[in-house]
KEMISE-857221 format. One record per residue: residue in three letters; x, y, z of N, C-alpha, C, O in turn. Coordinates in steps of 0.001 Angstrom, whole numbers, padded with zeros to 6 digits, always signed. Each point is the difference from the previous one (the first is absolute). Layout:
ALAXYZXYZXYZXYZ;...
END
This chain:
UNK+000819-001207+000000-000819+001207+000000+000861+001268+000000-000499+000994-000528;UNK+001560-000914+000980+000659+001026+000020+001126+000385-000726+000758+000958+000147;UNK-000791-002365-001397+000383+001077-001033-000963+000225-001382+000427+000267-001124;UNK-001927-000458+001544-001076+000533-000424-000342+002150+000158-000182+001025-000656;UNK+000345-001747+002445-000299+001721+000355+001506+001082-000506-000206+001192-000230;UNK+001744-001816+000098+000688+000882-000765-000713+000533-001597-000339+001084-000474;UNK+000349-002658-000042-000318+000525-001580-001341+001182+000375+000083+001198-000268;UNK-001157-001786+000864-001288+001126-000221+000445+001412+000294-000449+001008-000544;UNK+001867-001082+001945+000215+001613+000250+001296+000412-000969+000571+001025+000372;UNK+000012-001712-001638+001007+000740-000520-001331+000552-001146-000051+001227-000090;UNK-000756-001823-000570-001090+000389-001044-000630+001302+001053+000051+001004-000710;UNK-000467-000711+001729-000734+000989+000464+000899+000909+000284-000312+000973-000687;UNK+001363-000691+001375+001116+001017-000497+000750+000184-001001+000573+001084-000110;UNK-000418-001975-000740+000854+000540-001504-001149+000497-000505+000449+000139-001138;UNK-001806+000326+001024-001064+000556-000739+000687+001680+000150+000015+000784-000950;UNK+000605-000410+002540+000419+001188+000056+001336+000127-000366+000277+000869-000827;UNK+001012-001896+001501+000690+000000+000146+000864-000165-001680+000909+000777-000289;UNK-001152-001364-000223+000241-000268-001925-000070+001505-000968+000700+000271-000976;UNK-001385+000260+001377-000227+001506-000570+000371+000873+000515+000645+000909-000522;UNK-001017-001007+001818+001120+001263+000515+001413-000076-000275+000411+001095-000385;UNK+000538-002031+000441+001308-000298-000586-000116-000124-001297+001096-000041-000560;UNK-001690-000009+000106+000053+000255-001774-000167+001437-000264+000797+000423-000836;UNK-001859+000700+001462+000095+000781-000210+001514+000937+000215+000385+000895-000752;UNK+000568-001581+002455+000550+000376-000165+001097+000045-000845+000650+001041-000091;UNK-000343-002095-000578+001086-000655-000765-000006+001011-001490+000985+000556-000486;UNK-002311-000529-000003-000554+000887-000650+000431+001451-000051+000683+000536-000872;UNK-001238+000038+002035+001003+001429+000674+000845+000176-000526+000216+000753-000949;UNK+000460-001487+001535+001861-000387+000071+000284-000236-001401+000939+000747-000276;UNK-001294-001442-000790+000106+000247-001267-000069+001240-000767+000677+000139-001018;UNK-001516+000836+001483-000646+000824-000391+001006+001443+000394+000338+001000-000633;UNK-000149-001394+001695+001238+001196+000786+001420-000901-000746+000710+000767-000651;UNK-000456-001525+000654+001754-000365-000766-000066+000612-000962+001101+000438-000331;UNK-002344-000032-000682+000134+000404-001050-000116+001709-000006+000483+000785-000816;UNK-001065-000589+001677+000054+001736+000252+001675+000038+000392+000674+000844-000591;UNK+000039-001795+001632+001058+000540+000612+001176-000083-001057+000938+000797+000036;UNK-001026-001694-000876+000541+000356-001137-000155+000893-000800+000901+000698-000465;UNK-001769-000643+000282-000329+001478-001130+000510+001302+000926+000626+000868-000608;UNK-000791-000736+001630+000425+000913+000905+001631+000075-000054+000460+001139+000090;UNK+000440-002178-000222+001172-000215+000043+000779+000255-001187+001116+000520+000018;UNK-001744-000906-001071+000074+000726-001118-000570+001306-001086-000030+000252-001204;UNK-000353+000313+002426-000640+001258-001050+001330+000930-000377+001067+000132+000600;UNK-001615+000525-001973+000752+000485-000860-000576+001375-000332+000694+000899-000472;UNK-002122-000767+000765-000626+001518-000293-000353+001150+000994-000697+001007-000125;UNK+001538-001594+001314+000172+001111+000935+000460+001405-000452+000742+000249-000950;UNK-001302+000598+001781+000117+001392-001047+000516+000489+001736-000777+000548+000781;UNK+001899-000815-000523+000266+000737+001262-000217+001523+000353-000033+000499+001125;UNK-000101+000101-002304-000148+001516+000066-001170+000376+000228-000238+001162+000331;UNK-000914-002292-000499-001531+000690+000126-000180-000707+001905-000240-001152+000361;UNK+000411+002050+000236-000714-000282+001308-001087-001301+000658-000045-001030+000673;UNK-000826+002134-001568-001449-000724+000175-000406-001155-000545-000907-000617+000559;UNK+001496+000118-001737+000303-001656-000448+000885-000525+000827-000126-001221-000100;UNK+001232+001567+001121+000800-000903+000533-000925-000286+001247-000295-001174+000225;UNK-000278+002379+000769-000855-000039+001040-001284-001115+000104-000224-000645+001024;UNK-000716+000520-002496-000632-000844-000442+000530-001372-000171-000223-000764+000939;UNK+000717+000416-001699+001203-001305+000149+000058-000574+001191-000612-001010+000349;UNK+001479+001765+000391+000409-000736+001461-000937+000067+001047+000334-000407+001113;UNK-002024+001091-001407-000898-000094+001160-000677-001522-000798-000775-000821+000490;UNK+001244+000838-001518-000969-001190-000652+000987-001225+000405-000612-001043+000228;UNK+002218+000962-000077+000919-001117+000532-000715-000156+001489-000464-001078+000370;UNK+000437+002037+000279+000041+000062+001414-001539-000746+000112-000188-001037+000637;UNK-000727+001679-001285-001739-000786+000087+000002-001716-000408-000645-000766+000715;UNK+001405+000249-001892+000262-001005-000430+000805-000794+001072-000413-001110+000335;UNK+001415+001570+000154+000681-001009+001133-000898-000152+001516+000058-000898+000840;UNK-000811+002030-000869-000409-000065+001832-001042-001397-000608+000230-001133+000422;UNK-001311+001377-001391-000929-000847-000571+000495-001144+000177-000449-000814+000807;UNK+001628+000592-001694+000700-001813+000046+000320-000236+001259-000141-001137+000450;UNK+000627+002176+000337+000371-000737+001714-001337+000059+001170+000147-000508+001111;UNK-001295+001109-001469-001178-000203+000795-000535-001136-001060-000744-000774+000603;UNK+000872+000452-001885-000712-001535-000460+000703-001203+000947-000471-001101+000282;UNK+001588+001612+000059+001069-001485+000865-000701-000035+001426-000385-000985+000630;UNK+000328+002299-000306-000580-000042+001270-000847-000471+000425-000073-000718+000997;UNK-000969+001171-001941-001740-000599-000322-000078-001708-000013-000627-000865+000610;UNK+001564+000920-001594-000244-001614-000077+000477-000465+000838-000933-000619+000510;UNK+002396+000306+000491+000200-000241+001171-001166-000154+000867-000657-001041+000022;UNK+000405+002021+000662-000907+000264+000955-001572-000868-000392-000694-000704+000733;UNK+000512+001081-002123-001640-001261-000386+000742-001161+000323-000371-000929+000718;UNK+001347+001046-001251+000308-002035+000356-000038-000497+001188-000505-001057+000378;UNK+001295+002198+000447-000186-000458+001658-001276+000028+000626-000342-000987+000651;UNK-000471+002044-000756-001103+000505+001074-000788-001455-001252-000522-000385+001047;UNK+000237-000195-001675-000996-000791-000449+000217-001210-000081-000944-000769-000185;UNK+002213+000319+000303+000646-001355+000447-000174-000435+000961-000521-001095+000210;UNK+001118+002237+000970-000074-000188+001314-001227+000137+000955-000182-000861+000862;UNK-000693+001958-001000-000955+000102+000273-001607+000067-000675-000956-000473+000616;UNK+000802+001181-002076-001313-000418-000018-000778-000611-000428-001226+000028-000101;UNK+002660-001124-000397-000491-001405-000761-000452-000806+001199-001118-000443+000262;UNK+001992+000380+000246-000177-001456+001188-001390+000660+000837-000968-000761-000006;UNK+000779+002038+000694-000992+000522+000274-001193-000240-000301-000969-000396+000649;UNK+001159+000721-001869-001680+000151-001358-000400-001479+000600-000802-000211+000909;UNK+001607-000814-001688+000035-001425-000337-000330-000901+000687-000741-000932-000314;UNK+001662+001273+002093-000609-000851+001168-001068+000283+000842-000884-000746+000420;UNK+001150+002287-000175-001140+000901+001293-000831+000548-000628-000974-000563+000499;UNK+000386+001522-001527-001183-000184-000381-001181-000924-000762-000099-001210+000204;UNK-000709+001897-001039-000946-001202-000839+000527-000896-000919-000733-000793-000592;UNK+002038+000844+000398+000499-001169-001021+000910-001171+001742+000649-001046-000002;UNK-000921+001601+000692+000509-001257+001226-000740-001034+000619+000412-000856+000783;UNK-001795+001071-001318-001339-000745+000076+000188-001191-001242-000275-001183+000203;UNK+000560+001471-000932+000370-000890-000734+001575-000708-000019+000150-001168-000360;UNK+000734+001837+000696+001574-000383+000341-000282-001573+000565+000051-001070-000607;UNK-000432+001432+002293-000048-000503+000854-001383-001196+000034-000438-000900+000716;UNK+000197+001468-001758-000884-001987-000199+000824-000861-000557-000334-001181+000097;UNK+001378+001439-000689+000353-000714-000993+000935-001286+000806+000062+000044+001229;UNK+000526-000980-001852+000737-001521+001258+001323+000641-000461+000763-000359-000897;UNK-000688+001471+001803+001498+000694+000403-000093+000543+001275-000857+000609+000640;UNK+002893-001322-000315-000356+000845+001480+000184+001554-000028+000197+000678-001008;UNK-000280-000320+002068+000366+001210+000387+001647+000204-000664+000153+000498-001115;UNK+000973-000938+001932+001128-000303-000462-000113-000201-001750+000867+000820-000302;UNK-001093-001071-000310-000166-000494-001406+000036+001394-000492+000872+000511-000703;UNK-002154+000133+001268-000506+000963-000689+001028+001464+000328-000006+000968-000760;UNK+000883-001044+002070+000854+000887+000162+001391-000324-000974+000528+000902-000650;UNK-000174-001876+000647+000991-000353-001121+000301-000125-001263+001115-000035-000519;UNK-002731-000070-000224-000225+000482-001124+000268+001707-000107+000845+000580-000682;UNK-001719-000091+001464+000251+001581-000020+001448-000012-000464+000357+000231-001155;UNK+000499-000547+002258+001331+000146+000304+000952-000091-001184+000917+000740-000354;UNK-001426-001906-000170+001335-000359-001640-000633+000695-000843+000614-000250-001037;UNK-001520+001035+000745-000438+000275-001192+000683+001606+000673+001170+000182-000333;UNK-001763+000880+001171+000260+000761+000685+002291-000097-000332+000674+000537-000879;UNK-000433-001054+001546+001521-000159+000119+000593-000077-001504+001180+000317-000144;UNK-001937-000725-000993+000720-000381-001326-000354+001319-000474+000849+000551-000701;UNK-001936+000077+000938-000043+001572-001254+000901+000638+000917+000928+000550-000593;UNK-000882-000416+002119+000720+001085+000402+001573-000125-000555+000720+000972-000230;UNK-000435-002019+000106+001458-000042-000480+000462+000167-001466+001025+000413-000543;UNK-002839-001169-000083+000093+000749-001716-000213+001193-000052+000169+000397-001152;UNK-000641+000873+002256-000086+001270-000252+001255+000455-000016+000429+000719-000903;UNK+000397-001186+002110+001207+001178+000348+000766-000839-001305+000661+000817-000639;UNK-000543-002389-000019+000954+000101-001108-000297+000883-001322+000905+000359-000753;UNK-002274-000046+000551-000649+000488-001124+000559+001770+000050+000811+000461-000804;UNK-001300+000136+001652+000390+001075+000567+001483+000467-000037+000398+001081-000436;UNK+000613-002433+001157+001439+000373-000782+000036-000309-000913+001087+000413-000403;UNK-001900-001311-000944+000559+000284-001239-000439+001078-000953+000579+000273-001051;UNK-001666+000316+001525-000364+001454-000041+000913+000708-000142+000329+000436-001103;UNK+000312-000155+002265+001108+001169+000287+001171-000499-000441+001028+000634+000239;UNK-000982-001663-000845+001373-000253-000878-000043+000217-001246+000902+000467-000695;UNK-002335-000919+000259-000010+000555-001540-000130+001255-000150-000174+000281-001186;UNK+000185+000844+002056-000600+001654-000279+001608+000091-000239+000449+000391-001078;UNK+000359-000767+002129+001337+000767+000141+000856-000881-001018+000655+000628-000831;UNK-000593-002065+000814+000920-000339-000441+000548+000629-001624-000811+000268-000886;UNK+001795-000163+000780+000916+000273-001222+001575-000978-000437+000365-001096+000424;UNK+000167+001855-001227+001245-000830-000169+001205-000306+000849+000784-000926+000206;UNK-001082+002484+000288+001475+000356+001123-000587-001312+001369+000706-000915+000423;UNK-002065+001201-000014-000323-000668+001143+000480-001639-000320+000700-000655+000772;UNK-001243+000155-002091+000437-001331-000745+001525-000427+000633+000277-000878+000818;UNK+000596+001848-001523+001397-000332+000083+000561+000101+001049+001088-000551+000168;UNK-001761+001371+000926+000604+000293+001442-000905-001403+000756+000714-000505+000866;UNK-001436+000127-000935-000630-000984+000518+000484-001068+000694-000439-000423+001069;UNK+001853-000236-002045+000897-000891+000836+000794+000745+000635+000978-000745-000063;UNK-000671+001497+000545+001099+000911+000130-000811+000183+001670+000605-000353+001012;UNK-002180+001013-000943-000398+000120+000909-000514-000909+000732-000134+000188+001210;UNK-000304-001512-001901+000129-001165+001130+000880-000543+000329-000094-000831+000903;UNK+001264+001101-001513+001451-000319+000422+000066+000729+001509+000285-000617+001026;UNK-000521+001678-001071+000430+001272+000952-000942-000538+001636+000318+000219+001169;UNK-001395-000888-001674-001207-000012+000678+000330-001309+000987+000043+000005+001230;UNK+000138-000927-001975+000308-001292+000045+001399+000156+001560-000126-000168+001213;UNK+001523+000615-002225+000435+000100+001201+000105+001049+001242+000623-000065+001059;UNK-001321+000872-001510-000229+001090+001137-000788-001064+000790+000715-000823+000572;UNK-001844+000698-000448-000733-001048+000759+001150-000344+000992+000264+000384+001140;UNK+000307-001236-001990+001217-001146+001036+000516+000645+000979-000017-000270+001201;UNK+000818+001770-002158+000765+000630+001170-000351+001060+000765+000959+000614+000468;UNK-002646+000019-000042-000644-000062+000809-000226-000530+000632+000014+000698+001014;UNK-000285-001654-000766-000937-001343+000700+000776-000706+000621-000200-000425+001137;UNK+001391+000178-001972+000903-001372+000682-000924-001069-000550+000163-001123+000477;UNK-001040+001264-001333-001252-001509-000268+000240-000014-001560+000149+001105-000522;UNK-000106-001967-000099+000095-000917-001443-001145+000653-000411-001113-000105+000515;UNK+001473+000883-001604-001369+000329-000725-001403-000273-000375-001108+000535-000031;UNK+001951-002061-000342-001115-000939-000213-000950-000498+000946-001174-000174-000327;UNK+001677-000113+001688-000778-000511+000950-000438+001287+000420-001231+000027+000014;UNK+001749+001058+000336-000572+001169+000595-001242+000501-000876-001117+000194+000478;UNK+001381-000049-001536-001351+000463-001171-001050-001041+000247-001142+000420+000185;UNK+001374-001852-000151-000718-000817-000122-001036-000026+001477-001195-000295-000001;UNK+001926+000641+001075-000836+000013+001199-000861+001579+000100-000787+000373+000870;UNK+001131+000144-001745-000801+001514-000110-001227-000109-000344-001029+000295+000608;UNK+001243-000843-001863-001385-001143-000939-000591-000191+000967-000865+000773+000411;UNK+001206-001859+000172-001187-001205+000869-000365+000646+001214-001009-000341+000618;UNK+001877+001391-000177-000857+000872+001274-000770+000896-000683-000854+000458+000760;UNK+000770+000079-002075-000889+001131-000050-001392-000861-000725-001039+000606-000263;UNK+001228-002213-000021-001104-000821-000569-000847-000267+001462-001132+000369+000316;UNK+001958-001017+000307-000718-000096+001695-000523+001405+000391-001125+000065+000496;UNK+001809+001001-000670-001042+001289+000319-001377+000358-000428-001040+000456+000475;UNK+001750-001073-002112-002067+000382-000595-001084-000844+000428-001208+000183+000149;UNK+002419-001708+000095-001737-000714+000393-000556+000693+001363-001052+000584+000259;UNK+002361-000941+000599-000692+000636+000867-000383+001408+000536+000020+000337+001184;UNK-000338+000357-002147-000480+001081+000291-000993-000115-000870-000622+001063+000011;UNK+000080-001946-000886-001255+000029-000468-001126-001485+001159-001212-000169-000136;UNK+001851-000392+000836-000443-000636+001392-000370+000922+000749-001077+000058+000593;UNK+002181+000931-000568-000841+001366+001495-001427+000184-000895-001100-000529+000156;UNK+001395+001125-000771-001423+001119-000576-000893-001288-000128-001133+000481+000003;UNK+000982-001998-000127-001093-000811+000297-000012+000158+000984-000960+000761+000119;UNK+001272-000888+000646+000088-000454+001502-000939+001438+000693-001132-000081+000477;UNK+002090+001524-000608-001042+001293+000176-001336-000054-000411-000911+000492+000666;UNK+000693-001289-002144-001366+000202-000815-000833-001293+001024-001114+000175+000494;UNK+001558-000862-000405-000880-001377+000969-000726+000932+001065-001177+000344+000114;UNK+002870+000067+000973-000655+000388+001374-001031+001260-000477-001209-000227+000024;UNK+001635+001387-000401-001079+000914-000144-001545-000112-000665-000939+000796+000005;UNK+001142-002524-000741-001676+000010-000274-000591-001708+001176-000741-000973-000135;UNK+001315+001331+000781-000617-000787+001475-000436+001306+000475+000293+000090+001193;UNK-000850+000924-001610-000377+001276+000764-001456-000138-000305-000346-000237-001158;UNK-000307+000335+001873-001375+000475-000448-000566+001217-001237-000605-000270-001037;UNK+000853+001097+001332+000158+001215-000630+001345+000897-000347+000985-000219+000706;UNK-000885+001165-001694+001093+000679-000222+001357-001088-000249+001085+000184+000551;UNK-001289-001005-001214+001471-001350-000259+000973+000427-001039+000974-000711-000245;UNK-001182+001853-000391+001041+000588-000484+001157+001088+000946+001221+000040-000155;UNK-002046+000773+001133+000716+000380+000853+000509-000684+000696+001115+000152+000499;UNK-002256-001494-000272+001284-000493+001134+001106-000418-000934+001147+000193+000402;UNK-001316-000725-001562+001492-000942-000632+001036+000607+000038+001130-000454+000179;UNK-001722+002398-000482+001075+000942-000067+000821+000152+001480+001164+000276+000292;UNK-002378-000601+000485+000744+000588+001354+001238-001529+000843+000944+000094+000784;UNK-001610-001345-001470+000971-001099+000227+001203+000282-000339+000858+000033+000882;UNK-000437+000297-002549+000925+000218-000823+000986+001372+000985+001182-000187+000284;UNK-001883+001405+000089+000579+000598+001040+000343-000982+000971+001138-000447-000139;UNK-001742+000027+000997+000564-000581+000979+001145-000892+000261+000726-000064+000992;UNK-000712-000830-002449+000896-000882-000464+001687+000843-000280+001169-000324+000210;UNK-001803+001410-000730+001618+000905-000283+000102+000529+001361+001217+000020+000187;UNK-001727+000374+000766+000342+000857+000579+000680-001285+001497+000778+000365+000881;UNK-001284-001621-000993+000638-001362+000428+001308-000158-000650+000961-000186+000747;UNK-000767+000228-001996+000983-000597-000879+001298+000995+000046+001132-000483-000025;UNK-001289+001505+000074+001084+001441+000764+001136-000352+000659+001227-000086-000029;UNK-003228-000233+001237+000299+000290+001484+001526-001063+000203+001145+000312+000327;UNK-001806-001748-000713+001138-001123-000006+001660+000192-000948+001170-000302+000236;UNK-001867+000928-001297+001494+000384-000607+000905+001104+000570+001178+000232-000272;UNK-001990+000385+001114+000878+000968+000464+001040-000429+001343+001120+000352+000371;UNK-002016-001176+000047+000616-001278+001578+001031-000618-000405+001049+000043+000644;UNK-001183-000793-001899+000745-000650-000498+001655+000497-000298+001060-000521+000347;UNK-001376+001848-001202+001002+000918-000746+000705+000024+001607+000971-000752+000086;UNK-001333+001532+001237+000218+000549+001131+001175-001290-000078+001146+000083-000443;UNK-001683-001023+000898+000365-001292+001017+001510-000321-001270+001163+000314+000255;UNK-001569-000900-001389+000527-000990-000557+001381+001259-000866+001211-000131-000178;UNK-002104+001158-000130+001351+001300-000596-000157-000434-001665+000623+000735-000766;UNK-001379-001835+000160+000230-000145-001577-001265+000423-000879-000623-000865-000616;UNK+000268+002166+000570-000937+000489-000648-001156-001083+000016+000236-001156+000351;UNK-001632+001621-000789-001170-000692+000122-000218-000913-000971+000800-000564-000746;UNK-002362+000454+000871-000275-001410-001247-001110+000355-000764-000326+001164-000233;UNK-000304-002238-000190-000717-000196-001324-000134+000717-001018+001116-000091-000512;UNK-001749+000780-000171+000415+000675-001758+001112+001055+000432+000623+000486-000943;UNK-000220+000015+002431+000888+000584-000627+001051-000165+000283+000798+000918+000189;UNK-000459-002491-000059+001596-000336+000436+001054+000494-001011+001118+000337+000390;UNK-001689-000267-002458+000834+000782-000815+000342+001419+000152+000987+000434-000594;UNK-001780+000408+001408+000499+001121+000538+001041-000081+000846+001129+000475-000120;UNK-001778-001355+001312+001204+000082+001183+001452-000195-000227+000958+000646+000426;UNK-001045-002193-001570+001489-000473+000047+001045+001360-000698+001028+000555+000389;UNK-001972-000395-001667+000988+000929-000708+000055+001516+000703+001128+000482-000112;UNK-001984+000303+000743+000313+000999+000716+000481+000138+001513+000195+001067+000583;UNK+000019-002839+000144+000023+000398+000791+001699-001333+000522+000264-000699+000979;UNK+000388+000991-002245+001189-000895+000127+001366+000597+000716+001062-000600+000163;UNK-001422+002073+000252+000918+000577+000211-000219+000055+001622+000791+000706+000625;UNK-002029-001553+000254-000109+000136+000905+001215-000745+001013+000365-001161-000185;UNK+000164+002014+001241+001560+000035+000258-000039-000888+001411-000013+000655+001042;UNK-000003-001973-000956+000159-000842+000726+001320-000519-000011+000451-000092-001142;UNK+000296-000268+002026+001029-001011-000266+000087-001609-000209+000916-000655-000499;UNK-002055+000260+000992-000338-001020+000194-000550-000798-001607-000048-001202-000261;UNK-000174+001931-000275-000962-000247-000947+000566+000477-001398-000243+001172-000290;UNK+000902-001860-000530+000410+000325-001029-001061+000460-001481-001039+000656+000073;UNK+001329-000917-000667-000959+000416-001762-000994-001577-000267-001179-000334-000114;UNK+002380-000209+000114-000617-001457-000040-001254-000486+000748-001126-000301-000396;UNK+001771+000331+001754-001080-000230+000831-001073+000914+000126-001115-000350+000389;UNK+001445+001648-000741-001057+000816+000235-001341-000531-000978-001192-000096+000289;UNK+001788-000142-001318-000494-000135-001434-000809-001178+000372-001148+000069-000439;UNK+001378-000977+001023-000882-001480+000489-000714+000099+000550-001174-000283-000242;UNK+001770+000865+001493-001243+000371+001200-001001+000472-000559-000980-000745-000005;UNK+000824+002171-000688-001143+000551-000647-000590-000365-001007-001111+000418-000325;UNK+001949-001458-000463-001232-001179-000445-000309-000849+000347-000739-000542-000822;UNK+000928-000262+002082-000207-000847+000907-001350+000557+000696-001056-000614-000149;UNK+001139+001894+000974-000950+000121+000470-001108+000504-000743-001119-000180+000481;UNK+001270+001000-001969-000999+000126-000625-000690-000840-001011-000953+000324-000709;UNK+001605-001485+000756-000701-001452-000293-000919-000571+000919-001127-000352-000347;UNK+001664+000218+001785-000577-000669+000664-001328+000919+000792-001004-000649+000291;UNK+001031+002051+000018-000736+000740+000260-000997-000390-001181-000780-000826+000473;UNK+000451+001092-001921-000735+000213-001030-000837-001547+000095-001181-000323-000121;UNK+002198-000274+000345-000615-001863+000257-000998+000359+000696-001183+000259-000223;UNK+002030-000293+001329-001547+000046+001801-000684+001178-000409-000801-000645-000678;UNK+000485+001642+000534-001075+000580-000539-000637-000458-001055-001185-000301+000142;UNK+001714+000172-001215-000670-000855-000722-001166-001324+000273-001207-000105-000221;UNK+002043-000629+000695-000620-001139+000563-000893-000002+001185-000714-000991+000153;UNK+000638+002192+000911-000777+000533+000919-001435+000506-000553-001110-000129+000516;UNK+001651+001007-002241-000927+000544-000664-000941-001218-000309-001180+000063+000345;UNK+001575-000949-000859-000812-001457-000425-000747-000361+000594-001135-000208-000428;UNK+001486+000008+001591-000744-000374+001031-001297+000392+000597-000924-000726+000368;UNK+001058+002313-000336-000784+000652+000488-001437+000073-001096-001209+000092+000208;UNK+002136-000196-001549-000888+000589-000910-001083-001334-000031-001224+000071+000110;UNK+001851-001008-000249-000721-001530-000046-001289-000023+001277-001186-000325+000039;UNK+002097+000814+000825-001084-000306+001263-001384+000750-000221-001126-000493+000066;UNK+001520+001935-000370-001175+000932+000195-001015-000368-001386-001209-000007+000228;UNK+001566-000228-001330-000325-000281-000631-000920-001571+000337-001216+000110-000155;UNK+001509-000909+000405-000423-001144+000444-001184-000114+001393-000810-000890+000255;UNK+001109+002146+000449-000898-000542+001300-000093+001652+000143-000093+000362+001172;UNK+000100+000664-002120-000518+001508+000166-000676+000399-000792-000580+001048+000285;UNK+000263-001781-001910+000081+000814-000773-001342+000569+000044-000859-000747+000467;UNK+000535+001763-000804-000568+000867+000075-000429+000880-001562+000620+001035-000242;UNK-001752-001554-000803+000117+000629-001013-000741+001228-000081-001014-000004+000698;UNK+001234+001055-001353-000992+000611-000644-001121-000102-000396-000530+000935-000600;
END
């Protein structure tokens, strides 16, 4: 049954999710070809003012446009992945029907979950190949090995960590972040519609409560342990916060610890999130 309820939820979000990334891809076709023509113009009349003033309010209108289409689409992918698919689908009038069906609870959160977890990661790859096709050119082409050369071993000799394994554990903590941070927002959406009334405020006011919990502990943590915090933003911490001046604690280790603990933090929340969400859902739910 449950890889019934994936297929039914990749067909009910690719209805949005398929076009909106086409439109953007589209965009992005559409602007490579302005930014070229822009790169090569030849009938600039530098002496007339008011044609150059025109021009560059029309560059400046054309680029904010292409970087609020990235934005736009970002943000639809998240706020409708995460929340008002699974929402719509389980807790109101389409959850009357969900929840007849010979699926568990669990089933039906894990379907969400892989379908949810595969666009968010096809957005942010779609999105960087967006912004590679606007900019890329020849010079970027030919400097390309040159700059993952640079990248590659800078890594190393930052870190004290093998490129390869260090990049590679970046991956799999920021994959463990999305699931589980698309587990919180079930888990918020469960408890706040065990509410009688107003279950959008409460979900909102769970989701507060949950950050203003999740801080509280990272900040205890940071105090006690000295290796910057966890979950989505252990890629902040490590790289801005490598210069933190312990003796004890070299690059290396620093570099572990803070993916150590922002693995295992993202886990237990995660998996706390599951739990909760399963339960309330199972012995709260509460529809519309």
């Amino acid at each position: 049954m449950l890889g019934k309820l994936i297929k039914h939820e990749f067909k009910a979000i690719n209805r949005l999710m398929i076009p909106l990334h086409i439109g953007l891809l589209a965009v992005t076709v559409v602007g490579r070809f302005y930014v070229q023509f822009v790169m090569n113009r030849t009938h600039i009349d530098y002496t007339n003012t008011s044609l150059r003033m025109w021009e560059g309010l029309m560059d400046v209108m054309l680029i904010s446009a292409y970087v609020i289409a990235l934005i736009a689409v970002y943000i639809i992918t998240w706020l409708y992945v995460s929340v008002l698919r699974p929402r719509k689908n389980l807790f109101t009038d389409e959850g009357y029907l969900m929840h007849t069906l010979p699926a568990s609870t669990s089933e039906h959160i894990v379907s969400k979950l892989v379908v949810a977890s595969v666009w968010r990661i096809a957005d942010i790859l779609l999105i960087c190949l967006s912004i590679f096709i606007m900019v890329v050119n020849k010079y970027i082409i030919q400097d390309f090995g040159e700059f993952w050369h640079e990248l590659w071993f800078g890594f190393s000799y930052i870190f004290d960590v093998p490129a390869g394994l260090g990049m590679s554990a970046f991956l799999l903590i920021e994959l463990i972040s999305i699931v589980s941070s698309l587990l919180i927002f079930y888990a918020c959406i469960a408890i706040g519609h065990s509410f009688n009334s107003h279950r959008i405020l409460a979900s909102i006011g769970v989701f507060v409560g949950y950050n203003i919990i999740n801080n509280l502990i990272s900040s205890i943590f940071t105090a006690i342990v000295g290796v910057g915090s966890f979950g989505s933003s252990s890629f902040y911490n490590v790289f801005f916060g490598i210069g933190y001046n312990n003796p004890y604690v070299n690059a290396a280790r620093y570099f572990w610890l803070n993916m150590g603990f922002a693995a295992v933090f993202s886990l237990v929340m995660g998996a706390a999130a599951f739990v909760l969400a399963n339960h309330f859902m199972s012995r709260w739910l509460n529809l519309e």
